[in-house]
C-alpha positions in Angstrom: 112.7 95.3 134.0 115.9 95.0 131.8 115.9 95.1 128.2 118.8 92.8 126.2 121.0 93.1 129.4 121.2 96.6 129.0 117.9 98.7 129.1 116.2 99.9 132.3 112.6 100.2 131.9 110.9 102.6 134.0 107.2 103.9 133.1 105.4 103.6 129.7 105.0 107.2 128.1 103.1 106.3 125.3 100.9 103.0 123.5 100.0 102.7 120.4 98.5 99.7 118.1 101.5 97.8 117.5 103.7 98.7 121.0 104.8 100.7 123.9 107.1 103.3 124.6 108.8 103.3 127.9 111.0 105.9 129.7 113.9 103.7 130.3 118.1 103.5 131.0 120.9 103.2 128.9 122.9 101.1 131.9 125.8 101.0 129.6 126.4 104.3 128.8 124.5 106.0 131.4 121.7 107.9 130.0 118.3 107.9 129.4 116.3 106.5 126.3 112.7 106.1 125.1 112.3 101.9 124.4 109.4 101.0 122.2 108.8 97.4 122.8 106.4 95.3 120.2 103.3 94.0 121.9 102.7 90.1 122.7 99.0 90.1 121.5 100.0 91.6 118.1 103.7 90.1 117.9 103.4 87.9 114.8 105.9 87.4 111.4 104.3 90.4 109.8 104.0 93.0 112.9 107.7 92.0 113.5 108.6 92.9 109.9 106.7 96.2 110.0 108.4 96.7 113.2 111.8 96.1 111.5 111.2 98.3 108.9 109.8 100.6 111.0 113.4 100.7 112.9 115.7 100.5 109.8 113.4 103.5 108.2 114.3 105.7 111.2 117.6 105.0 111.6 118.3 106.4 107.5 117.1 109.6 109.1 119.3 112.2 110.2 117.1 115.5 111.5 116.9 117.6 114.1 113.3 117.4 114.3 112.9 113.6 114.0 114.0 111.0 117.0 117.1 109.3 116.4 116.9 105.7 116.4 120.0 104.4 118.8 119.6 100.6 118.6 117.6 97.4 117.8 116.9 93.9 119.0 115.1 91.2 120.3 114.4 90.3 123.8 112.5 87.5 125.4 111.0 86.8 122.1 110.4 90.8 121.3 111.6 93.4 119.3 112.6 96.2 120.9 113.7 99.7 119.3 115.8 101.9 121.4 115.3 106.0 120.9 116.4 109.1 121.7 114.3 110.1 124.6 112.6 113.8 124.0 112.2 116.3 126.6 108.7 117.5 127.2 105.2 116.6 126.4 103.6 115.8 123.3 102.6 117.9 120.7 99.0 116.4 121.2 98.6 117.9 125.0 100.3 120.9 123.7 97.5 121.4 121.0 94.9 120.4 123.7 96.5 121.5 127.1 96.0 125.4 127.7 93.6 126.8 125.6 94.9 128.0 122.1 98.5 128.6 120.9 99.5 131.6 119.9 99.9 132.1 116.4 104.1 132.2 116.7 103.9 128.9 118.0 101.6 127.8 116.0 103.9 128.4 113.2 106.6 127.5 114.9 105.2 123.9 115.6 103.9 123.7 111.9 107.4 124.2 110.7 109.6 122.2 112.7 106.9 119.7 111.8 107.2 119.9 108.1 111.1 120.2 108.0 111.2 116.8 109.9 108.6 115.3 107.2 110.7 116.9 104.5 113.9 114.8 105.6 111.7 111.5 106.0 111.0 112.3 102.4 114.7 113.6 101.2 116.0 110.5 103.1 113.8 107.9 101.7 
């Protein structure tokens, strides 16, 4: 499936109450992306303003511990939010995959954590 002419969708890699995330392709510039895409069943006048918000919010912040927000649009009706695609699993199925962290990564989790919260808040 192809996103606004431009993004290759290729498995979904999360869900949540309001959309999807999908592992896609940047066809123009050759890379890969994370695309969240708004859900039909929920797609009304106020999801799609949360959902706009939601995308103009991210793209104020500048952190190296929060996803960069690369583009937004509407598609077939949709909004659509183009991201940064992260390496890795999530912090969830690190917290719950292999037994318990050790307490240097537990740390080190906390804080990358908190210094990405701090910008949201610094950045408004």
């Amino acid at each position: 499936m192809l996103v606004a002419d431009r993004y290759r969708l290729h498995t979904v890699i999360g869900r949540g109450g309001m959309g999807e995330v999908w592992h896609a392709q940047d066809e123009v510039l050759g890379r890969p992306v994370a695309v969240k895409v708004l859900l039909n069943d929920v797609a009304d006048a106020s999801a799609e303003a949360r959902f706009r918000l939601e995308a103009q919010t991210s793209a104020r912040l500048n952190h190296p511990n929060v996803v960069g927000t690369l583009d937004f649009g509407t598609w077939e009706g949709r909004c659509f939010l183009v991201m940064e695609l992260v390496d890795g699993g999530s912090l969830a199925a690190e917290l719950t995959g292999g037994g318990p962290l050790h307490a240097d990564r537990l740390a080190q989790v906390a804080q990358e954590a908190a210094e990405g919260l701090a910008a949201a808040h610094e950045q408004g």
